[in-house]
Residue, then its C-alpha position, 0 to 999 in steps of 0.5 A: x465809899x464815904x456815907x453821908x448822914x443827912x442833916x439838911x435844914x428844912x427851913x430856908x428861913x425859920x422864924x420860931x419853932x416850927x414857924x417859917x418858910x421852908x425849902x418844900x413851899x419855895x419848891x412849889x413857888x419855883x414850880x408854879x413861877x415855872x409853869x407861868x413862864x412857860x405857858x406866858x411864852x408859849x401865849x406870846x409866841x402864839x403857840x397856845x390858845x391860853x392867852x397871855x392875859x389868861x396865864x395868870x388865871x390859869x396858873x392860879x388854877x392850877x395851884x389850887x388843884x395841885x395843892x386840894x388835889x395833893x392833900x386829899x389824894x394823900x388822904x384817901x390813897x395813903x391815910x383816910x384816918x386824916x379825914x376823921x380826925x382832929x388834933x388841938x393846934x396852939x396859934x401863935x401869939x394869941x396862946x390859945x388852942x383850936x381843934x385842927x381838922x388834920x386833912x388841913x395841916x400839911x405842914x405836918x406832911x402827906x402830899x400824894x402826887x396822884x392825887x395832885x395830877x386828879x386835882x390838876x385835871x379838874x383844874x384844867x376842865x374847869x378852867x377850860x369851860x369857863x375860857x371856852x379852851x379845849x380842856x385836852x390842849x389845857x392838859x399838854x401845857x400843863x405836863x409840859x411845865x408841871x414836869x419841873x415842878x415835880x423835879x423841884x418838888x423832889x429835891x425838897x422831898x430829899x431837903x426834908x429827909x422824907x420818902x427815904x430810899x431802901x437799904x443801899x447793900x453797898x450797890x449805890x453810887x452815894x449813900x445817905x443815913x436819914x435819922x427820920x428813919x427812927x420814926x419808921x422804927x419806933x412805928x414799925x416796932x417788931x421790924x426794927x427791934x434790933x435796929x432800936x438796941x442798936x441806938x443805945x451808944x446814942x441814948x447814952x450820950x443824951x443823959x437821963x429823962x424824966x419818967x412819967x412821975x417825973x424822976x430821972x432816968x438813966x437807963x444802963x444798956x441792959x435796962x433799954x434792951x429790956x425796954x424794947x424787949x418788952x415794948x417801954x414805948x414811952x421811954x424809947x418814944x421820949x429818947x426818939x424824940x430827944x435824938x431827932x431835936x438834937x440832929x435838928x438843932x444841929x448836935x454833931x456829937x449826936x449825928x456822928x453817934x447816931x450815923x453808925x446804928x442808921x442804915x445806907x440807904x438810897x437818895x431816891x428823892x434824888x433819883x426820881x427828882x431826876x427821873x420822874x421831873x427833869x427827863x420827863x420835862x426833856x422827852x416832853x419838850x423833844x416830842x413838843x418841838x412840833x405841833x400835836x394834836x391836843x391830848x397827845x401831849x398828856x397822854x405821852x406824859x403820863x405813859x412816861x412818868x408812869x413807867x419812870x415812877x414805877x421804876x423809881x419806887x423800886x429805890x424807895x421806901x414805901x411809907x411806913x404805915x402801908x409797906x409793901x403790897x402785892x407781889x412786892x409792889x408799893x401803892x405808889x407802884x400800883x397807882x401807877x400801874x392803873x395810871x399807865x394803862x389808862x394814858x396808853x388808852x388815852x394816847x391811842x385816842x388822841x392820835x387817831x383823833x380827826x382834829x387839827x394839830x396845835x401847840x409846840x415850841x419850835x418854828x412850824 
């Protein structure tokens, strides 16, 4: 079957350099526009003790939860070094530098949806006590329009190249070369040596490069398998990352060149868009169709994503600086293990629960 080597533009609008606006925000706009609208017709067919005055607020909530919620649980859960460091950022037009705290600079990437869901269920407590509602009824419209944006969020995940899938082994319907795997080569060194020889037919189509003293360089195949060999980061490092500009700016000599040394590998991004967003929403909105008692909702979510991420993983990639845990599993796997032990609790809570029902879509 014919592979398809990605080559998406991350940007739907790009203004200069790396300054513009990206398919992965308006992801989240289409998200959060999505939550409002739902939560607005639930308020207005009198199906939710969120008010259709209070749907903007709420929404507002959970923007911010999701987004603090999301960065720091990539942090803590998959990066903690973010929280310490700081990198110089150049700011446009003025053509000066100021240390970043790289917790904040998420245009760099690193968004953890677990810690997303944490930073939506504060959201929802706050705003709950603050409006006098019942935090668990806050939770079920919340899963209940948050599933969309998960699958929206997904799709720009696989826009941006990123959360790749494993090795296809010729086992998937459509597969996908992503050349953003080169970075996990060149940080993964001793993994992927054979793959970083492999890119030679590549380097030797982008000429020379200047060497650290500033000559030209024009490495023959046997200086650049000696250059890994022997660990030359800076010479692979600088040849990388001249490969990866010119995918970006659209070099169709260089993307044919590259797509033989990538490997097939699965549209995971795709697969959990489908699986852990869209099918998610749909089972929520069938068990919806009545009044729940509060809490039911969520509870049903998250047993479900859990069991649709813990599957998913198992087409993706773990990240690269972290690997494969125990027995195999990813940390995303794990958290999401932890995850479902915790919601088939809280559904056997809800259900039994004395309270009255409440919610839904359809006629009572």
């Amino acid at each position: 079957m014919a592979e398809y080597i990605h080559n998406l533009d991350p940007f739907a609008i790009q203004i200069s350099g790396s300054f513009g606006i990206r398919w992965y925000g308006l992801a989240y706009i289409l998200g959060f526009f999505s939550c409002y609208f739902i939560v607005y017709k639930l308020a207005q067919r009198g199906k939710s003790l969120v008010s259709i005055e209070q749907a903007s607020d709420f929404i507002a909530y959970m923007a911010f939860g999701t987004m603090i919620g999301g960065r720091l649980g990539y942090c803590v859960f998959y990066d903690p070094e973010l929280l310490i460091s700081f990198s110089p950022v150049k700011i446009p037009l003025l053509n000066i530098s100021i240390p970043m705290w790289e917790a904040l600079a998420v245009w760099n990437g690193g968004m953890a949806s677990h810690g997303g869901i944490i930073g939506i269920a504060v959201a929802c407590i706050l705003f709950g006590r603050s409006r006098k509602i019942p935090f668990l009824h806050l939770f079920d419209l919340t899963v209940l329009a948050g599933s969309l944006a998960v699958g929206f969020g997904r799709i720009a995940n696989f826009i941006n190249g990123e959360l790749y899938g494993r090795a296809c082994d010729g086992k998937c319907f459509w597969p996908v070369k992503f050349p953003d795997e080169l970075r996990r080569w060149v940080s993964n060194w001793d993994s992927y040596k054979e793959q970083l020889k492999g890119l030679y037919p590549v380097v030797e189509k982008m000429g020379g490069i200047a060497g650290p003293e500033g000559q030209l360089i024009s490495p023959s195949s046997t200086k650049w398998m000696d250059w890994i060999n022997n660990g030359s980061r800076y010479y692979v490092e600088t040849y990388v990352g001249r490969i990866l500009r010119a995918v970006s700016d659209g070099n169709q000599e260089i993307l044919t060149a590259l797509g033989s040394a990538l490997i097939p590998r699965h549209p995971s991004q795709l697969y959990q868009s489908l699986m852990e967003g869209f099918l998610v929403f749909f089972i929520l909105l069938f068990i919806w169709r009545k009044p729940q008692k509060p809490g039911v909702l969520v509870s049903y979510w998250g047993v479900i994503y859990a069991v649709m991420r813990i599957t998913g993983e198992q087409f993706r990639m773990p990240d690269a600086h972290i690997g494969f845990q125990l027995f195999g599993l990813t940390r995303g796997q794990w958290l999401s293990l932890v995850m479902l032990l915790v919601f088939v609790g809280l559904l056997i809570w809800t259900s039994r629960r004395p309270v009255p029902k409440m919610g839904g879509w359809g006629k009572d």
